[in-house]
C-alpha positions as a printed NumPy array, in Angstrom:
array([[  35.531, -167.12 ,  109.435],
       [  33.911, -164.072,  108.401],
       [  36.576, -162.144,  108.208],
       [  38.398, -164.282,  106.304],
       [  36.43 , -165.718,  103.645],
       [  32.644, -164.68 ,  103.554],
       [  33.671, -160.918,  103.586],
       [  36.12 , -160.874,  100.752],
       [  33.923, -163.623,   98.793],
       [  30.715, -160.819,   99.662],
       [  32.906, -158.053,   98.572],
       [  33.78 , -159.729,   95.194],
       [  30.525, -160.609,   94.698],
       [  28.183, -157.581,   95.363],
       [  30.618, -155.665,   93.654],
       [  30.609, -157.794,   90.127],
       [  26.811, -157.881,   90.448],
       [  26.625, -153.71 ,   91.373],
       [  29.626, -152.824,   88.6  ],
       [  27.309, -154.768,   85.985],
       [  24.   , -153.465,   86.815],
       [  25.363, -150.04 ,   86.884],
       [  27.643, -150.168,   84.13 ],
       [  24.996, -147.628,   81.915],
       [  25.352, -145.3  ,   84.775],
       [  29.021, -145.63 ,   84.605],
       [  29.349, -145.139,   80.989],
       [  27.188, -142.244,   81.323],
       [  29.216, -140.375,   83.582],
       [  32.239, -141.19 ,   81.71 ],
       [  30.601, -139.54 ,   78.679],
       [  29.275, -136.767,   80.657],
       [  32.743, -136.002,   82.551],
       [  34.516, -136.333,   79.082],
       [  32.224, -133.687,   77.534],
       [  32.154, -131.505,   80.265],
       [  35.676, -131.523,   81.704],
       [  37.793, -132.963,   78.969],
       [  40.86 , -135.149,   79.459],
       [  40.923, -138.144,   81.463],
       [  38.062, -138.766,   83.838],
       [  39.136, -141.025,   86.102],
       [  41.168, -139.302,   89.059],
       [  43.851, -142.26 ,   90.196],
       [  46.434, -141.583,   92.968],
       [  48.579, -144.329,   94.967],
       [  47.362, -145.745,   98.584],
       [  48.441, -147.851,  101.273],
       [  46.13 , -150.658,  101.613],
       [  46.461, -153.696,  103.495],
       [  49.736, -153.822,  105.669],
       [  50.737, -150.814,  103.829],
       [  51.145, -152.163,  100.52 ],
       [  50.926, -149.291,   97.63 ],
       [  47.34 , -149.923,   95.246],
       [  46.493, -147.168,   92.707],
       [  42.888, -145.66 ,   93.517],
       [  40.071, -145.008,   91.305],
       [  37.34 , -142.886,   91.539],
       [  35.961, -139.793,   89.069],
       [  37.485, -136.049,   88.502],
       [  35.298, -133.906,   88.987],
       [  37.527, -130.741,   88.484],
       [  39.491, -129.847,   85.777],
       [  43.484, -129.649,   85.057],
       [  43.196, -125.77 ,   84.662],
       [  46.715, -124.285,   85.104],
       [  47.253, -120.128,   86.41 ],
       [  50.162, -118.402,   84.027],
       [  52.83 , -119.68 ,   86.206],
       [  52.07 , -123.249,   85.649],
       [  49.939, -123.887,   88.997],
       [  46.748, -125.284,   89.561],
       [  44.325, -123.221,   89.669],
       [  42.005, -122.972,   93.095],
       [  39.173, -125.861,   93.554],
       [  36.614, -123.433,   93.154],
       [  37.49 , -122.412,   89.367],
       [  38.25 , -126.128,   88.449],
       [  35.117, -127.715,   89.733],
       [  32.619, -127.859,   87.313],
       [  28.73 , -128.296,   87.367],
       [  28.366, -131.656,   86.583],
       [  31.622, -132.489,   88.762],
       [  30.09 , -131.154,   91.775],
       [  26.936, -132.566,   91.305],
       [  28.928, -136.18 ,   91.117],
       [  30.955, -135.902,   94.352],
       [  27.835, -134.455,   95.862],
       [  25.576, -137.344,   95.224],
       [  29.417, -139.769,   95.72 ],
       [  28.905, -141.059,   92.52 ],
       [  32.44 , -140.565,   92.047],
       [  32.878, -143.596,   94.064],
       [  31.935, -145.589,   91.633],
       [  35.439, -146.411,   90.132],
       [  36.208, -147.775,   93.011],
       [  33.962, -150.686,   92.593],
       [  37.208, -151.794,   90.776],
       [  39.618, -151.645,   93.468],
       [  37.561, -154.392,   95.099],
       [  36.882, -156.947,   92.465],
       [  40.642, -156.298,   92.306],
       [  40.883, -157.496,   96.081],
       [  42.682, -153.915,   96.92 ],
       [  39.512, -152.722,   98.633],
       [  36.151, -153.661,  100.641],
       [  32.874, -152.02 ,  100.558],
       [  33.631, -151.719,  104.732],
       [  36.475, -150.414,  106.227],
       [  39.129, -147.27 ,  106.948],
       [  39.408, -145.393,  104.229],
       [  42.718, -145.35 ,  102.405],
       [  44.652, -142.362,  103.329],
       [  47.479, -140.634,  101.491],
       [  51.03 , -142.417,  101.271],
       [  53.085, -139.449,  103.001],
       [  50.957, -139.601,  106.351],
       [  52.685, -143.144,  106.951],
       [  56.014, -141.987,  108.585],
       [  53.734, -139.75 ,  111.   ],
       [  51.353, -142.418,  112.408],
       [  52.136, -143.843,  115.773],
       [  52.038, -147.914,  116.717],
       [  48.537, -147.934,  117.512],
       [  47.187, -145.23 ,  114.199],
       [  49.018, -148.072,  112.023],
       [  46.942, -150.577,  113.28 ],
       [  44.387, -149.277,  110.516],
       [  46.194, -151.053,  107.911],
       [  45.644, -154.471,  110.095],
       [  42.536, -154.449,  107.458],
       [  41.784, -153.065,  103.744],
       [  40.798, -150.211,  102.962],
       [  37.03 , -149.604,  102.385],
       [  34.384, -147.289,  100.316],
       [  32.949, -146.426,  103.714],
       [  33.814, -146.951,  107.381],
       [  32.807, -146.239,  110.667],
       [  34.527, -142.537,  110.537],
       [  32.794, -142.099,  107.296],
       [  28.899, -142.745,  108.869],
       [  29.954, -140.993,  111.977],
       [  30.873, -137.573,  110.598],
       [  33.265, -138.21 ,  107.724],
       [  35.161, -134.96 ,  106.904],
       [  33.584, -132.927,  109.417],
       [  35.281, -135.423,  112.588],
       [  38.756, -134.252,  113.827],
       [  41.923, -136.699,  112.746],
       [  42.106, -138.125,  116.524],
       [  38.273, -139.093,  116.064],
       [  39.074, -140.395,  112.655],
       [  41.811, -142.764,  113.653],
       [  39.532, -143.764,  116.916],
       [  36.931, -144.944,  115.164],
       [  39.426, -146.678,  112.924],
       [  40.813, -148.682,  115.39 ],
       [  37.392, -149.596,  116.485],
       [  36.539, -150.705,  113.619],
       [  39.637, -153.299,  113.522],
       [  39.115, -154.152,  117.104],
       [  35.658, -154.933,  116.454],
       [  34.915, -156.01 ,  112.966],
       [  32.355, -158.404,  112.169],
       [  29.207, -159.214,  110.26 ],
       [  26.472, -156.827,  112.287],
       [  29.227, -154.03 ,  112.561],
       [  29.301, -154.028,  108.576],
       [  25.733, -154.018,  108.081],
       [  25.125, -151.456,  110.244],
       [  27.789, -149.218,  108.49 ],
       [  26.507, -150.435,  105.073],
       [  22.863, -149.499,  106.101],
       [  24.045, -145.522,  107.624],
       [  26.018, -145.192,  104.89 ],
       [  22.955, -145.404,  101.832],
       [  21.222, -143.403,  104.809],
       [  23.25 , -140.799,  104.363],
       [  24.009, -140.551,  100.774],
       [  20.47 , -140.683,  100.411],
       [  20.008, -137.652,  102.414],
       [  23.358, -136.266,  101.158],
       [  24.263, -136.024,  105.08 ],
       [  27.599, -134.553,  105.809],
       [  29.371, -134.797,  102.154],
       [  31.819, -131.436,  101.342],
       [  30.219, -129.683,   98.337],
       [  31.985, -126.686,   99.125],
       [  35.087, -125.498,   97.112],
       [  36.974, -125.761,   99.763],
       [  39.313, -128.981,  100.818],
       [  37.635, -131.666,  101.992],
       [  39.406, -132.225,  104.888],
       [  42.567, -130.557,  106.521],
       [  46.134, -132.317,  106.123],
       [  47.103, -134.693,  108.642],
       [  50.056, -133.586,  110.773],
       [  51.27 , -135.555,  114.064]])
């Protein structure tokens, strides 16, 4: 039952109540990235979500578009800017992401939505993680996020299907504002956040 209806009917909820108390914050930002960076703001990319269907993902830029001579992106480092680092650091660029759930793509709890070309490499049981949508944060994410190898990642995944429920979601709900309070294992660095996934 909770699965089922009180989660996405939560998820809908909190996240129309949070999107309009926030919305100065939002704004804000938007302002902020627009002065600062230029262009568009919002960084969007495709995901598979529930049983692999394809949703577009929101969440803040926080580098610039800066191109080398030969038409390539420059490295992280020279495209991240002040304010942009200061937003992933405290994960306000989450925030866009608020949408993806009052759009039913997302939850506030669950695997995080991965990129589209590691499908054809997961095996039987890795797919499983698309038994469930996508969320902001997951059990991976409050048990070492980027810093947890990709066997760990898809472990704790799968646990997280196997076992989902009311108390599991609190729980990660609760470690999860522990840790962005205390900024706890999120990648400032210039560096990629995470190394690509190869089977």
């Amino acid at each position: 039952m909770y699965n089922f209806f009180f989660k996405p009917l939560f998820d809908f909820t909190f996240a129309l109540i949070l999107f309009t108390l926030i919305f100065p914050i939002f704004m804000l930002l938007v302002i902020f990235l627009l002065f600062f960076q230029g262009g568009n703001v919002f960084f969007t990319q495709l995901r598979p979500g529930k049983n692999e269907e394809i949703f577009k993902l929101y969440k803040f830029k926080t580098m610039k578009d800066t191109i080398s001579t030969d038409g390539e992106l420059l490295p992280d480092h020279l495209r991240t800017t002040r304010i942009g680092k200061f937003v992933r650091s405290t994960s306000l660029d989450e925030i866009p992401q608020l949408l993806n759930v009052l759009k039913g793509e997302m939850s506030f709890i669950g695997p995080r939505p991965l990129l589209i070309k590691y499908l054809p490499m997961y095996n039987n049981e890795q797919r499983k993680r698309h038994d469930v949508k996508p969320g902001i944060t997951g059990l991976a994410q409050v048990k070492g996020r980027n810093k947890i190898t990709w066997d760990k990642r898809f472990e704790l995944d799968l646990e997280y299907v196997n076992n989902q429920g009311f108390i599991l979601d609190l729980q990660i709900f609760l470690l999860t504002i522990k840790k962005v309070i205390l900024r706890e294992d999120i990648n400032t660095s210039n560096n990629e956040t995470m190394k690509s996934f190869k089977n």
